[in-house]
N, C-alpha and C positions, 0 to 999 in steps of 0.2 A: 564467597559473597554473602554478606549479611543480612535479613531481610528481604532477598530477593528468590521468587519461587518459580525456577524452571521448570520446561515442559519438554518432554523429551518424544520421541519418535519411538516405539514400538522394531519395527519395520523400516529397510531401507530399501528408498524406491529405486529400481533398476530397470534398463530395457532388455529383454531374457531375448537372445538371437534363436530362432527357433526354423531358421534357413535349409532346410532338405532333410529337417528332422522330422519326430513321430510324437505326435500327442493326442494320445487318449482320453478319452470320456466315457464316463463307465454309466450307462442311464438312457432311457427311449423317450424321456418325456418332457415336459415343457424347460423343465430349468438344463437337462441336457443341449435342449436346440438353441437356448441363448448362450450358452456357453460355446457351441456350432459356430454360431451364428458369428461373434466374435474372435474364432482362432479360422475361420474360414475368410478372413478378411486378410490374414498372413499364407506367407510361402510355405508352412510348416503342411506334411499331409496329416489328415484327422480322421482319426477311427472312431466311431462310437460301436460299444458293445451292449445290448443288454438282449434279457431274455423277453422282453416285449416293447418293443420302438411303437409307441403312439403317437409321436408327435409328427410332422410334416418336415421331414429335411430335404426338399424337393428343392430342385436350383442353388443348394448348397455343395460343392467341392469336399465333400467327406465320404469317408467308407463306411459302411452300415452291415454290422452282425448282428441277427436277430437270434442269439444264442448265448447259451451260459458263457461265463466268462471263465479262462483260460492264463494259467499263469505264463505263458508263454507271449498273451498279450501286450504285457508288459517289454518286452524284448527290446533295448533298443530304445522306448521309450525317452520324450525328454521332459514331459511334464503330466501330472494325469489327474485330470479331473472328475470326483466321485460326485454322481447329480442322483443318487437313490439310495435304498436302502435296502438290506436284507444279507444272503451270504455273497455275493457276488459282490459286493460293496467292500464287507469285509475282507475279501479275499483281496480287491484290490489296493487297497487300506494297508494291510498287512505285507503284501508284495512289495508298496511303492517305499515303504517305511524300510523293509529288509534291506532293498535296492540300492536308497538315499536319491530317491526319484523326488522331486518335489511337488507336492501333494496339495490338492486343493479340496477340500470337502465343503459340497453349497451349503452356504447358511449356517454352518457350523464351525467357527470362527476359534472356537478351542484345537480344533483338531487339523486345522491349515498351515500346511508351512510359506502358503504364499496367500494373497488376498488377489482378485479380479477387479481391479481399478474399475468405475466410469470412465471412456477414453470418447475423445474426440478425436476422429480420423482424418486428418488433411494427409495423406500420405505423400512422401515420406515423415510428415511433420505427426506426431500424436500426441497430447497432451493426456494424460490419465491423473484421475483425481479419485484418492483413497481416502478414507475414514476409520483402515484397519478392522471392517468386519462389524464397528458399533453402527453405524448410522450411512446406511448404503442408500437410503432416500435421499437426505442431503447431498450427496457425492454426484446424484443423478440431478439433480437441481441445479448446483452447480455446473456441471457438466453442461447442462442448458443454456443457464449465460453465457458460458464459455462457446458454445456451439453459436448463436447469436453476434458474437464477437470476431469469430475468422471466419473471412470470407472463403467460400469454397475454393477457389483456385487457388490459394496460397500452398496446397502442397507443391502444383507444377512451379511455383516460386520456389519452395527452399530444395528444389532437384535442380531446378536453374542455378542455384547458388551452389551446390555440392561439384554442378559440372562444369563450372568456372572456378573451384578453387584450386587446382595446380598451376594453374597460369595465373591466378592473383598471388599468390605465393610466390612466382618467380618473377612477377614485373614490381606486387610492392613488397619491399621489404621491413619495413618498419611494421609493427604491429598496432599501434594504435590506427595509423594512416588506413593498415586492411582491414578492421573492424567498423572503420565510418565505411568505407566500401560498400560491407556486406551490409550496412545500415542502411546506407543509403538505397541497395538493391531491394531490397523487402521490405523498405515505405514508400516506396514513389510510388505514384499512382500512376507515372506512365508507364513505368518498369510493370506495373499489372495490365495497364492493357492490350501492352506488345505482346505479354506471355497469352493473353485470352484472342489475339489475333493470330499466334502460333508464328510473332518474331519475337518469342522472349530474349533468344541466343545474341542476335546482334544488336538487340538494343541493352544488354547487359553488358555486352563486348565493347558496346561504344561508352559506358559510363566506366568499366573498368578504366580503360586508356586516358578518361577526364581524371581518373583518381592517382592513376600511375603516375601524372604527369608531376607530382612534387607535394611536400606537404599540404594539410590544408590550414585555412586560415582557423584560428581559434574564436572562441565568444566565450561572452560571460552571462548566465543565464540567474537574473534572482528572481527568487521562489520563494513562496510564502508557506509556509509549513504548515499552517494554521495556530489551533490554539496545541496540539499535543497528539489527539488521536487519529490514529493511523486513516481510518477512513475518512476523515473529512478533507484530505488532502485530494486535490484537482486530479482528472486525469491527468492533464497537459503535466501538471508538476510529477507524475511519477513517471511520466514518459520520458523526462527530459533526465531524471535521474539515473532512467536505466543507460541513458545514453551518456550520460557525465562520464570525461576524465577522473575530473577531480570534483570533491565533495567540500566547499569551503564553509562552514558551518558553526554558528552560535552556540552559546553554551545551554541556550533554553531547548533546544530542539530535542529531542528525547529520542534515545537508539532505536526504536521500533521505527522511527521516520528514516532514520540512518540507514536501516535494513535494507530497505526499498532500494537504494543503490546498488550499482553492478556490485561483486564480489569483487572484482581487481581495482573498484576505483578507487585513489586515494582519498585518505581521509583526513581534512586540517581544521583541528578546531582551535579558531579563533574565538573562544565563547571570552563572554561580557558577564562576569558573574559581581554582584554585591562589593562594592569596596574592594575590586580585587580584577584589571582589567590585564590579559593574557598578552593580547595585541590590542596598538592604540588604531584611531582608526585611519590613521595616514600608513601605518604600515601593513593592514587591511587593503588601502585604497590600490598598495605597490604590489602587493600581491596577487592581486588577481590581475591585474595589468601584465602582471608578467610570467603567470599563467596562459595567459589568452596568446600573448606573443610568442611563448615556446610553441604554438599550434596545439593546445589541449583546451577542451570546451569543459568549462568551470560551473559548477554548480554554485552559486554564491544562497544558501540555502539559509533563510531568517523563519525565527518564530513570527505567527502570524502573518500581517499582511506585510511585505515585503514597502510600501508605502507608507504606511501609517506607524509613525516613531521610532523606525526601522533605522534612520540616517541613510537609508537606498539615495536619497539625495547624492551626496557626498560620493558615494560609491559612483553613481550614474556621471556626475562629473568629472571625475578620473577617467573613465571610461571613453566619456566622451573626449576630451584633450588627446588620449593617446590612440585613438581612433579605431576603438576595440568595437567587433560589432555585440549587443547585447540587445538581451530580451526581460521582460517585466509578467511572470507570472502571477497573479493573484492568491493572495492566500484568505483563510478565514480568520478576522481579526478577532482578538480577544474579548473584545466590548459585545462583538454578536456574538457568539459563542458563550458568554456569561447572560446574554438575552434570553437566545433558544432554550439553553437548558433549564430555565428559570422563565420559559412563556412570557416572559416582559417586554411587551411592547413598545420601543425606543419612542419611536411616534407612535401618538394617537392622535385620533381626530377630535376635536374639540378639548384637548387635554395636552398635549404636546408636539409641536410643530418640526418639531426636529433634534438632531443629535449631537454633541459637540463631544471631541475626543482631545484630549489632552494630556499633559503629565505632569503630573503635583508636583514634583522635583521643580524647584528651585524658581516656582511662581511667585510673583511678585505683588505687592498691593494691587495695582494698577491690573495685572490679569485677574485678579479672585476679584475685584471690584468688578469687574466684567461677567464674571460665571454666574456671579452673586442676581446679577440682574438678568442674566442669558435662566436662570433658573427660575427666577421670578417672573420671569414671561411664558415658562411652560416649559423650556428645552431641558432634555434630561441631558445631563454632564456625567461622561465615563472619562475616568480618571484613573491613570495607569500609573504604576511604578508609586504608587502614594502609601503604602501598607502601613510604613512605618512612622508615618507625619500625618496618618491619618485624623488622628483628631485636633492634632494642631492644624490642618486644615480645616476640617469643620469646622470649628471656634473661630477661625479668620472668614470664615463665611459666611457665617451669623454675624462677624461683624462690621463687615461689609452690607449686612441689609435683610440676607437669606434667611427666610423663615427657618424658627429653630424646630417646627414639624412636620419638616421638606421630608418627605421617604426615601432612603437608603439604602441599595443592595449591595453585599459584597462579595463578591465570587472569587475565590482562591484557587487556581488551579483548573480556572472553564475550560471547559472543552475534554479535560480527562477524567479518567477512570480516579474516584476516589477525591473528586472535586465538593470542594467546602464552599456550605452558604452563609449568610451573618445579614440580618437585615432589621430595621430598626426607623429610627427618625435621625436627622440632623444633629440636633442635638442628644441625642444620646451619643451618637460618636463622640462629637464635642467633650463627651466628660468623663472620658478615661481612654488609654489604647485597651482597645480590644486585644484576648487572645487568639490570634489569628492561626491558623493551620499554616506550615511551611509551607513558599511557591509565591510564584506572581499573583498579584492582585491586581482586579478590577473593581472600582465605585462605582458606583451606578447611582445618578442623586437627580431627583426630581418626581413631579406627581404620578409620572407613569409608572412610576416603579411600584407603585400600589397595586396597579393591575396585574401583576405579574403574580406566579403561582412560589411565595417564597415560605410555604405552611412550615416546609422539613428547614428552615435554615433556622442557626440560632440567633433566640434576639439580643442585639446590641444593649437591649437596657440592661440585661441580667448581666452581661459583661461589665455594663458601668457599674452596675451593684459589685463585683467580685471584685473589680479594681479600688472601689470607696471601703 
């Protein structure tokens, strides 16, 4: 791959069974007991040794030797954590290294064959979040959303789901069919109450037998990707994607949005690129209609907003004739996202009343005769898909009426990493195409686009100078 710079992983995250074994900590004092503190939350039993225990291991499930340390310690051993320093460190150092015991030294991230995640404990359920040893702040920061984010009871939910799963295995057989199951068990919100009432069993028992009873019905869910970057996408849209069959997806959406999808979902890209259409949109409109009727729930995933220039029309009426059920996620459309990152205020007050979204392709007098005045009243006009007619629009705008030192922003690629600005007047578009940066564009034309913070973009005029 050309051009493109991966990031690779150091370390692969594992869950280490540590069940009726022995793991050592070699240290009495404060980084000892939080290392305690966390392997004492497991079945494993835990020794700590050192020649002076200061810290307080009172109410912790551990053994405590307040004596030198002993190669015999190691015995048996399945994991052993060095929390000090001096020969006893070394010895254990040297021991676990001889043995091929897997070795954890605090804070010292050269010399660790394994690192000590941030973990969040719903037991059975734990989530650990690692950094590899550089930035153990952050891992614990995160850890804290993350801890904010699961409700406490959800571990007595995923031990409910592990002790129903031989009998969802033998009443469903289809695997997609038992994975909405286990979906559906650890999102209901009744399915949480019954377990916090201590009927989690039968009321799990009784949604099993609603799922055994036959496939389920499909849907088609469109999602708004937004403009590119991975975080401005909705929760609801990465929820829906973890839960997607299938991923049906435009050519504008960008693989890091892709990611966010299950690993086993399918992936159909229908993309709509330049002069150059994969699928038309009637055979788009058949495809997911008959996606949804085999029983798999479809991700119908569009750049931006899923409403706005999208054709979701079109889509929404197939849908609805073949009597699919679907849902309409929001995304962030491109004209905000070329706003935010450029502080430009679409409205303002006493300056611009409002916002008009449209698409230069294939306007007619009759519409630019309309923008022409909609601009001259105040309202700023974002204009999609126009990159390459851009100044042959402009010049129909101006001659239409549109003042030729209306303010113009253009945003190439809003919303992502390595997005291009170009800003200017009316007429300076007007009198040459600009060199514009590869990617979709957004115009942005009217008084408020002055208020906006466009210092870093380059000006249009110097453009019309390179073209003249």
């Amino acid at each position: 791959m050309v051009g493109v710079r991966m990031s690779y992983l150091n370390t692969f995250p594992v869950s280490y069974k540590v069940r009726g074994k022995r793991v050592l900590i070699v240290g009495g004092g404060a980084e000892a007991l939080n290392k305690a503190r966390l392997l004492a939350k497991t079945t494993a039993a835990v020794m700590v040794v050192s020649r002076r225990i200061e810290a307080d291991f009172s109410g912790l499930e551990v053994s405590l030797a307040e004596r030198p340390l002993h190669g015999g310690d190691l015995d048996g051993a399945a994991l052993v954590f060095v929390a000090e320093t001096g020969a006893d460190a070394e010895l254990a150092k040297a021991e676990a290294r001889r043995r091929g015991i897997p070795l954890n030294v605090v804070d010292v991230p050269a010399e660790c064959d394994f690192y000590t995640p941030s973990i969040v404990e719903r037991a059975p359920l734990t989530v650990a979040i690692s950094t590899e040893g550089d930035a153990p702040v952050l891992a614990r920061l995160v850890r804290a959303r993350i801890e904010a984010m699961l409700a406490p009871g959800l571990g007595k939910i995923a031990s409910l789901a592990g002790g129903l799963r031989q009998t969802a295995e033998s009443l469903i057989h289809d695997g997609a069919q038992r994975r909405r199951f286990y979906e559906a068990l650890v999102t209901s919100p009744s399915i949480a109450d019954a377990v916090a009432r201590g009927e989690g069993l039968a009321a799990g028992e009784k949604l099993l037998a609603h799922h055994a009873g036959g496939q389920g019905e499909g849907a088609v869910w469109l999602i708004g990707a937004g403009p590119g970057a991975e975080d401005l996408l909705t929760l609801r849209a990465q929820r829906l994607l973890q839960e997607a069959d299938v991923i049906v997806h435009d050519q504008l959406v960008p693989a890091g949005v892709l990611e966010m999808g299950r690993r086993d979902a399918e992936r159909i890209d229908v993309g709509k690129a330049k002069g150059h259409h994969s699928f038309s949109q009637a055979q788009i409109n058949t495809l997911i209609v008959r996606l949804a009727r085999q029983g798999k729930r479809v991700a119908r995933l569009k750049a931006g907003d899923p409403m706005v220039l999208g054709r979701a029309g079109e889509e929404i009426a197939a849908l609805r004739r073949a009597g699919v059920d679907y849902q309409i996620v929001p995304g962030v459309s491109a004209a905000l996202a070329a706003a935010a990152e450029t502080a430009t205020p679409v409205t303002l007050r006493k300056v611009s009343s409002g916002l008009v979204l449209a698409t230069a392709h294939g306007a007619d007098n009759g519409e630019l005769a309309h923008w022409a005045a909609l601009a001259q009243a105040g309202l700023t006009l974002a204009l999609y898909m126009g990159k390459s007619i851009a100044a042959e629009v402009a010049t129909r705008l101006i001659g239409q009426g549109a003042p030729a030192g209306l303010p113009v922003g253009i945003a190439v690629n809003a919303g992502r990493v390595g997005a291009s600005h170009y800003a200017g007047t009316l007429g300076a578009l007007a009198g040459g195409a600009a060199d514009f940066a590869d990617g979709p564009a957004v115009i942005l034309i009217g008084e408020a686009v002055a208020a906006g913070d466009w210092a870093e973009a380059r000006p249009l005029a110097a453009e019309r100078a390179k073209v003249a």
